[in-house]
C-alpha positions as CSV (number, residue, x, y, z in Angstrom):
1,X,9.6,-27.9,-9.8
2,X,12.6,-25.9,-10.8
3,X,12.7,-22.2,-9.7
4,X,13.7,-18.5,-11.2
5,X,16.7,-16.5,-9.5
6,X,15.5,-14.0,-6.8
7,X,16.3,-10.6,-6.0
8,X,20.0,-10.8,-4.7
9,X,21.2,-12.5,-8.4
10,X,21.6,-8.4,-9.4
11,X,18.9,-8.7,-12.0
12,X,16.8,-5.4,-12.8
13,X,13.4,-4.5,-11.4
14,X,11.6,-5.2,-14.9
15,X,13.4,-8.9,-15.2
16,X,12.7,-9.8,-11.5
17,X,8.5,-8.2,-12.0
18,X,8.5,-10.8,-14.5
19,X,9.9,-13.6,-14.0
20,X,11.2,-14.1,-10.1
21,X,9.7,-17.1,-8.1
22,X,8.7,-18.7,-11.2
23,X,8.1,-22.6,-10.2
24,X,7.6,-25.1,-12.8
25,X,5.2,-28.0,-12.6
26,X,6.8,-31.1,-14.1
27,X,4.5,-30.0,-17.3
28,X,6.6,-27.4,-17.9
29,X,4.1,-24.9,-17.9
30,X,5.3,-21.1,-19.2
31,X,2.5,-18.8,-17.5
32,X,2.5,-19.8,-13.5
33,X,0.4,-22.4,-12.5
34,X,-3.5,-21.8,-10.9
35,X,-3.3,-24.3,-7.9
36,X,-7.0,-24.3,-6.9
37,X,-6.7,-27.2,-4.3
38,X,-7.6,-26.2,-0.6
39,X,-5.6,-29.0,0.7
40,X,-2.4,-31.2,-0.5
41,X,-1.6,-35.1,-0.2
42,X,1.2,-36.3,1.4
43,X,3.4,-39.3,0.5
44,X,3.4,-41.1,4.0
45,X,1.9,-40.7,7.5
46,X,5.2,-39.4,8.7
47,X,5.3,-36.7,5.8
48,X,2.2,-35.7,7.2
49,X,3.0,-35.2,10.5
50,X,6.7,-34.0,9.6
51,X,4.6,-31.2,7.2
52,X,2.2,-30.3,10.2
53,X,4.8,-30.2,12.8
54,X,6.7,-27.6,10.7
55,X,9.7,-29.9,10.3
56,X,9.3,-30.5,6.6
57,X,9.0,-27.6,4.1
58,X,5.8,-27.8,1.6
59,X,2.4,-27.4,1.4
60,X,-0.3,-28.5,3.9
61,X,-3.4,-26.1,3.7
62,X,-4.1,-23.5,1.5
63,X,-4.8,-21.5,4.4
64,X,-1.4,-20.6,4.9
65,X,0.6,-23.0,2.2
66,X,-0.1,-22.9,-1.8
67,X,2.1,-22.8,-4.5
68,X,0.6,-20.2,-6.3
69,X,0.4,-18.0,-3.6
70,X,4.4,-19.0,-2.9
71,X,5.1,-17.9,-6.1
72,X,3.3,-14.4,-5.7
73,X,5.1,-13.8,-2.3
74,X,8.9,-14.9,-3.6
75,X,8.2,-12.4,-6.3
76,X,7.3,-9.5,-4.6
77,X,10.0,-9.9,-2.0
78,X,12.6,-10.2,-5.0
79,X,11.0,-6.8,-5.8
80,X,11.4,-4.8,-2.4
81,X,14.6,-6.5,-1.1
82,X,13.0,-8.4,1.2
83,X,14.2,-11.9,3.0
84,X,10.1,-13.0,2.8
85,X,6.9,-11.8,2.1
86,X,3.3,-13.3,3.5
87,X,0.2,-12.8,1.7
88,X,-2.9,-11.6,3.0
89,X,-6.7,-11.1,1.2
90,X,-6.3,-7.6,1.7
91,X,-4.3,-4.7,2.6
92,X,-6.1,-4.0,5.8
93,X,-5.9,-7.8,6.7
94,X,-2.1,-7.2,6.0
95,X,-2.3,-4.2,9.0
96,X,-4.4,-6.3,11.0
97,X,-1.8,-9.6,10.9
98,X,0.8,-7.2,11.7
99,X,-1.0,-5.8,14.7
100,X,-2.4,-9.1,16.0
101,X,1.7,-10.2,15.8
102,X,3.4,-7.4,17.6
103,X,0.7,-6.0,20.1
104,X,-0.9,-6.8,23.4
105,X,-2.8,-5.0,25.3
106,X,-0.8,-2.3,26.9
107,X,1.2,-1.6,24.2
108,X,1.5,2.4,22.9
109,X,0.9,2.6,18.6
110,X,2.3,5.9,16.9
111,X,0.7,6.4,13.4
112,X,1.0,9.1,10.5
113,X,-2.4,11.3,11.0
114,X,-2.3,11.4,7.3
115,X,-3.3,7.9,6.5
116,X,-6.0,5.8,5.0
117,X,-9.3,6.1,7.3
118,X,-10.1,2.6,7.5
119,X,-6.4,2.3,8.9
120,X,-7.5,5.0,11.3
121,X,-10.5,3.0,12.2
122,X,-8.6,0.2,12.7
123,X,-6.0,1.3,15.3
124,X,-8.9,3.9,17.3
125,X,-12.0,2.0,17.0
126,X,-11.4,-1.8,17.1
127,X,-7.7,-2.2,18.6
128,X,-8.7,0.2,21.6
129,X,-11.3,-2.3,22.1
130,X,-8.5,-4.6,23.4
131,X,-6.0,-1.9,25.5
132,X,-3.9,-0.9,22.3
133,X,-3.4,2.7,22.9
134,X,-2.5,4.9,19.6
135,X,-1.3,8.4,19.4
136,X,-1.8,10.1,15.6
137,X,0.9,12.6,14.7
138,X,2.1,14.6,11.5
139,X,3.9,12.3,9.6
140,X,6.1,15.1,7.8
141,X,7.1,16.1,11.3
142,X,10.1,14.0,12.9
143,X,9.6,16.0,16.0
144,X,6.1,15.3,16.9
145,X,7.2,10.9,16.2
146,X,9.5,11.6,18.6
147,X,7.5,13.6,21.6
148,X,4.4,11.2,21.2
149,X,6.9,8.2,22.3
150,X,6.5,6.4,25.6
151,X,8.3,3.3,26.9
152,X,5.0,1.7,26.1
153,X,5.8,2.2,22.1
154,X,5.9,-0.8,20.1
155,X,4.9,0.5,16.9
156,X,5.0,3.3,13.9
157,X,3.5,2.7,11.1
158,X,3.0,5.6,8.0
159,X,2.4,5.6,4.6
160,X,4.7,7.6,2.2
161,X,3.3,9.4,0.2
162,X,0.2,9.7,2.2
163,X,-3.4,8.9,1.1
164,X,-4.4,11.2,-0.2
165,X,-2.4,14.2,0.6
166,X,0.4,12.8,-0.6
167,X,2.6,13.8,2.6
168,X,6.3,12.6,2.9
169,X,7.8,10.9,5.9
170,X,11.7,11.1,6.4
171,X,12.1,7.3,6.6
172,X,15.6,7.9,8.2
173,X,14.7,9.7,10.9
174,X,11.5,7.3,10.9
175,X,13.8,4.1,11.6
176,X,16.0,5.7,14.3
177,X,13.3,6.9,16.2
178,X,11.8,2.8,16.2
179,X,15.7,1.8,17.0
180,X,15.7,3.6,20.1
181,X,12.8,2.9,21.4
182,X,12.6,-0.5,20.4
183,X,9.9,-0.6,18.3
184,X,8.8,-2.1,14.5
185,X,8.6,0.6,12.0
186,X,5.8,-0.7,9.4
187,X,5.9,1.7,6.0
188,X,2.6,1.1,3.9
189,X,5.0,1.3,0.2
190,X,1.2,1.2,-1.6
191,X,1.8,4.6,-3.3
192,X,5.0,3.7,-4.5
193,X,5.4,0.1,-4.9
194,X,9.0,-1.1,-4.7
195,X,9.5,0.3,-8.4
196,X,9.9,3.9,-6.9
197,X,10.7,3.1,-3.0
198,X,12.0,0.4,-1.0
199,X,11.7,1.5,2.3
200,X,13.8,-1.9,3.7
201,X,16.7,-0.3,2.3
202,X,16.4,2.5,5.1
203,X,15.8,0.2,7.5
204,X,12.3,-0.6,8.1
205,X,11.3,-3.3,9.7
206,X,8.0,-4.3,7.6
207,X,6.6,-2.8,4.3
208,X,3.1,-3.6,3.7
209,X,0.5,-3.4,0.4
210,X,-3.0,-3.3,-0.5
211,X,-2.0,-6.0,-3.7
212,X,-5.4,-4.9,-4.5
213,X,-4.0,-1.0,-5.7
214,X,-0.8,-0.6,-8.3
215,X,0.3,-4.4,-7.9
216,X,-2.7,-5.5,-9.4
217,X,-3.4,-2.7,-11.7
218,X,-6.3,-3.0,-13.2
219,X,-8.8,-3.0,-10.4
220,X,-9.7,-6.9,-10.3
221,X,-8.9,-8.2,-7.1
222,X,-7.8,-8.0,-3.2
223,X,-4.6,-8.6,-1.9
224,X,-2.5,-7.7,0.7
225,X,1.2,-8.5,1.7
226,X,3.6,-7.8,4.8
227,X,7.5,-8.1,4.1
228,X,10.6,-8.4,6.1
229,X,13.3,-10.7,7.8
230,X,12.7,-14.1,7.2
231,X,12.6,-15.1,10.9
232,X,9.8,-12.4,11.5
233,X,7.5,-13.6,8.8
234,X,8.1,-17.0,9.5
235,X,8.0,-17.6,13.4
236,X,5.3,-14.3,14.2
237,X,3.5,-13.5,11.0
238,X,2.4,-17.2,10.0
239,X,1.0,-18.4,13.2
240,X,-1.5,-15.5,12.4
241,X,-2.0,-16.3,9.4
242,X,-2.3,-20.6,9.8
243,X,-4.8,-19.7,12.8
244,X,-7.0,-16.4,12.0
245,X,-7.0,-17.1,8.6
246,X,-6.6,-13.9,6.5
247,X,-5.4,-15.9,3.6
248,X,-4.8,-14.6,-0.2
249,X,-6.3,-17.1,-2.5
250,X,-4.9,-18.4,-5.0
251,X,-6.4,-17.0,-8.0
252,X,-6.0,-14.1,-6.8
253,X,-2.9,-14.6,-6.2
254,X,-2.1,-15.8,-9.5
255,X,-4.0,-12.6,-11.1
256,X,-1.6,-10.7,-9.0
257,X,1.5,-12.3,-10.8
258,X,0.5,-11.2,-14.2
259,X,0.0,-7.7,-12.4
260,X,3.3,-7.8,-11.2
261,X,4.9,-8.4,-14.7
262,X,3.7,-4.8,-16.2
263,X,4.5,-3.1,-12.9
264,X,7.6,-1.4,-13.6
265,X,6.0,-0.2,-17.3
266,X,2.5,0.6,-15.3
267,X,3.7,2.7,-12.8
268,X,6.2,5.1,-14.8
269,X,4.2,5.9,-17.5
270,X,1.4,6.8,-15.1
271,X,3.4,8.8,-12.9
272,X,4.7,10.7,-15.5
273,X,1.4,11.6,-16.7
274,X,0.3,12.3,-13.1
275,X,3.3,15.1,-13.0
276,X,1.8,16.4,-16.6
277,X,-1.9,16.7,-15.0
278,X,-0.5,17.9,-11.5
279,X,1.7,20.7,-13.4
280,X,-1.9,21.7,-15.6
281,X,-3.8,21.5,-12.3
282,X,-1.6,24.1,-10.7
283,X,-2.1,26.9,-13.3
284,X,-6.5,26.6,-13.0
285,X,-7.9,29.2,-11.3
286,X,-10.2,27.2,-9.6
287,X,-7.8,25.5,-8.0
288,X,-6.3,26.4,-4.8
289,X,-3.8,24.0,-4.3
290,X,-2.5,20.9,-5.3
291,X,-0.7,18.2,-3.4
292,X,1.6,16.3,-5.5
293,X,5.5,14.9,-4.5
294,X,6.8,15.5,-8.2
295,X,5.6,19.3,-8.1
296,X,8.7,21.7,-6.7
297,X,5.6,23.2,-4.6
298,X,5.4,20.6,-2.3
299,X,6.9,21.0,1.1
300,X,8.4,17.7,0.5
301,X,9.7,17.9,-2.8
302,X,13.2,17.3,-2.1
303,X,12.7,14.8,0.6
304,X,10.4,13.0,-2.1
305,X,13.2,12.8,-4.4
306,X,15.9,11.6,-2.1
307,X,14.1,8.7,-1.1
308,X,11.7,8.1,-4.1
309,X,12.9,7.3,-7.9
310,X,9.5,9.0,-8.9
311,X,6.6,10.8,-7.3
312,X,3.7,8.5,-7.9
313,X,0.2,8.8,-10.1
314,X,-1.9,9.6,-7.4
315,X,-2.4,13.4,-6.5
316,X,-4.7,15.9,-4.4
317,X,-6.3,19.4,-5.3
318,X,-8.3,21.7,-3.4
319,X,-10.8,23.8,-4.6
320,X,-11.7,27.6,-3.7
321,X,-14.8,28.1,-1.4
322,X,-16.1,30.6,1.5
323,X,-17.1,27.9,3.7
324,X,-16.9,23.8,4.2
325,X,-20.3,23.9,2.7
326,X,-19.3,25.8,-0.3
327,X,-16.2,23.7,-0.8
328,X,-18.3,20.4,-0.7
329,X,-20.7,21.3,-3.4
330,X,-18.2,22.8,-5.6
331,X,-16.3,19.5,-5.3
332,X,-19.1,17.5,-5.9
333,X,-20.2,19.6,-9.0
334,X,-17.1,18.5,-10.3
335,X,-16.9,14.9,-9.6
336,X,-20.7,14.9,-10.9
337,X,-19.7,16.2,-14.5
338,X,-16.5,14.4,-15.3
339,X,-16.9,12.2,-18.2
340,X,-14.3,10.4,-18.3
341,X,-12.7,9.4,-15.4
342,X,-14.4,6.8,-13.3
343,X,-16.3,8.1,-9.8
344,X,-14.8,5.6,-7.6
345,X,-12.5,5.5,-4.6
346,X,-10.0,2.6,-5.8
347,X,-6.9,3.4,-7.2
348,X,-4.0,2.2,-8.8
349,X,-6.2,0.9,-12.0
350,X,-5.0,1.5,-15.6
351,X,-8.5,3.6,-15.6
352,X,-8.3,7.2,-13.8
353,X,-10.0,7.5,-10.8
354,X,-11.6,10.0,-8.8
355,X,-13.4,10.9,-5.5
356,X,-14.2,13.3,-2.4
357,X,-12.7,11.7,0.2
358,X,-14.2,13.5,2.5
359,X,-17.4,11.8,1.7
360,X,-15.9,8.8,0.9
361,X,-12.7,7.0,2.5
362,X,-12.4,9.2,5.0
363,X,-16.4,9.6,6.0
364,X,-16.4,7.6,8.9
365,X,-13.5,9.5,10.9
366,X,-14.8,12.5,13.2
367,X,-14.7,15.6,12.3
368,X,-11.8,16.4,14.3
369,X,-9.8,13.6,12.7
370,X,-10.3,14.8,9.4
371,X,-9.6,17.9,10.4
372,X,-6.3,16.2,11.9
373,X,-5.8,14.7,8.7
374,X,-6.3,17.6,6.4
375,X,-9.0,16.2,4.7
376,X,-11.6,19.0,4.0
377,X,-14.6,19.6,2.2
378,X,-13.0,21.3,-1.2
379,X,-10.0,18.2,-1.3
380,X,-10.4,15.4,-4.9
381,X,-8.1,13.2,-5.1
382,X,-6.9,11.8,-8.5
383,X,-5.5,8.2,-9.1
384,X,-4.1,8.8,-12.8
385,X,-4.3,5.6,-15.1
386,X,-3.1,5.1,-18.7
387,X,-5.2,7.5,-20.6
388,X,-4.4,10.2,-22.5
389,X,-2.9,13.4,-20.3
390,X,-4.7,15.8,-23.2
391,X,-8.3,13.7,-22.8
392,X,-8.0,14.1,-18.7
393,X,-7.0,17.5,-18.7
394,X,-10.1,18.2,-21.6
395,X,-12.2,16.3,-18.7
396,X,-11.4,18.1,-15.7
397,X,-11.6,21.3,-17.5
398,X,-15.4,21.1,-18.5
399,X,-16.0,20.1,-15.2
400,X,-14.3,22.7,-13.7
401,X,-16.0,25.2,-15.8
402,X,-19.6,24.1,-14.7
């Protein structure tokens, strides 16, 4: 099998999204090869054991060795600058492996409030379970990373942007802070994708995805990855992977290649029609606020732009109302009478779609978290896809009026 360059042969982001890790067969397939084969046959006895010892490279089990899947991670690391990548079946398994490789019990988390709720979940519901302690703080805020640290710290992790409030966190004061305490400093990159951030370049230890979002694209499978230094991913993250078994498989993975090779043409064209809608959103009486890195009204616009070569396609508005109540039917009247966009709480799909995530991703938090998290009642969020900015803006306009 002969191979493509990778990431440090100074080709561009749209020549590397298509054709890095590329391994021909000796059929000289074009299109990447589906290897649906759970296990793999070896030439000898002593290959065997030299492959299960770890002393011969190739593939063993598709549990944690597959060419297809290779090809996938190899990709995506020439993408974000990375030494490796590992893939996982999901982005949460991708948290999870990086948890279950770092922590014991003991050990002090510091995590963005502003995050995913099933992330919240995660680190307050089922890793307390095993004396992993977890202190939530706002991510915009270097300040508050900084007092919530304890010489029991062994982990930050933050998304940036945020889900779904879009909030920015200074990754350089975010990597000196896990310097000196000696801790890993995890950035979830799904918002961005490497095409707009590459949060390794500042110094992050890890970058994660949920595959399943932008690298993907078109909402038809899971993934999840975790990328960094070689001898992290190889000597801490696969023993996770070989013996809990959160493995990508590889058709998905192989969907997730052809994702990978409209990414760069994906992700620009829908953030700049996010940064059309968020600008139209903005002027609607209705609306009392929107939360979106590329307008000059966020309180992270120039820290967005420092750090990001665009703002994203997903965005947050809030909508007038007395009281929580109030807000939540008024939100719901409007996610009710859209037409076109799809009621659904994915994102990163070529399709727009929207949701409360009040009632949604973030349902199963407390009250207080969400509160925490600035999720209230009157809060959509937007995941903007390929159509037409005029047809979404004609959408959310008749649903606003009703």
């Amino acid at each position: 099998m002969d191979s493509t360059p990778d990431g440090r042969d100074g080709f561009g982001l749209e020549t590397l999204a298509v054709r890095a890790g590329t391994r021909r067969s000796e059929f000289g397939e074009h299109s990447e090869a589906l290897f649906l084969s759970s296990s793999f046959v070896f030439e000898s006895a002593a290959r065997a054991a030299a492959r299960f010892a770890g002393t011969d490279d190739g593939n063993v089990y598709s549990r944690f060795t597959n060419p297809t899947v290779r090809m996938f991670e190899e990709r995506l690391a020439a993408l974000e600058g990375a030494e490796d990548c590992l893939a996982t079946s999901s982005g949460m398994a991708a948290i999870l492996a990086i948890c279950l490789a770092t922590l014991r019990a003991g050990d002090h988390v510091i995590c963005a409030a502003n995050v995913f709720g099933a992330t919240v979940q995660l680190f307050t519901t089922l890793l307390s379970r095993f004396g992993v302690d977890t202190t939530f703080v706002q991510g915009a805020d270097p300040g508050a990373w900084r007092a919530a640290a304890t010489a029991r710290t062994r982990l930050l992790f933050c998304e940036t942007p945020s889900n779904p409030l879009t909030e920015i966190v200074d990754l350089e004061a975010f990597v000196r802070l896990g310097r000196e305490l000696g801790a890993y400093t995890v950035v979830d990159n799904c918002f961005c994708t490497p095409i707009m951030q590459r949060p390794l370049e500042f110094g992050a230890d890890m970058v994660m995805h949920s595959a399943t979002k932008y690298l993907d694209g078109q909402g038809r499978v899971l993934g999840g990855a975790v990328l960094g230094r070689r001898a992290f991913i190889r000597d801490a993250l696969l023993p996770v992977l070989r013996t809990a078994g959160p493995t990508m498989s590889a058709f998905n993975a192989w969907v997730l290649l052809k994702g990978l090779e409209t990414l760069p043409l994906r992700l620009r064209a829908q953030s700049a029609a996010a940064t059309q809608l968020a600008g139209w959103l903005a002027d609607q009486s209705d609306v009392a606020r929107v939360y979106f890195p590329g307008l000059a009204s966020h309180p992270q616009f120039a820290l967005a732009r420092r750090q990001q070569s665009g703002p994203g396609a997903v965005l947050a508005f809030e909508l007038e109302g007395a009281s929580p109540a109030e807000q939540r039917e008024r939100a719901w009247r409007v996610v009710d009478n859209v037409k076109l966009m799809s009621i659904t709480a994915n994102l990163g799909d070529t399709r727009t779609t929207i949701t409360h995530p009040a009632s949604t991703t973030h349902s199963r938090l407390t009250p207080e978290a969400r509160d925490r998290a600035g999720i209230r009642e009157g809060l959509l969020r937007i995941a903007v896809g390929l159509e037409s900015v005029a047809d979404l803006q004609r959408d959310l306009a008749q649903a606003l009026a009703r």
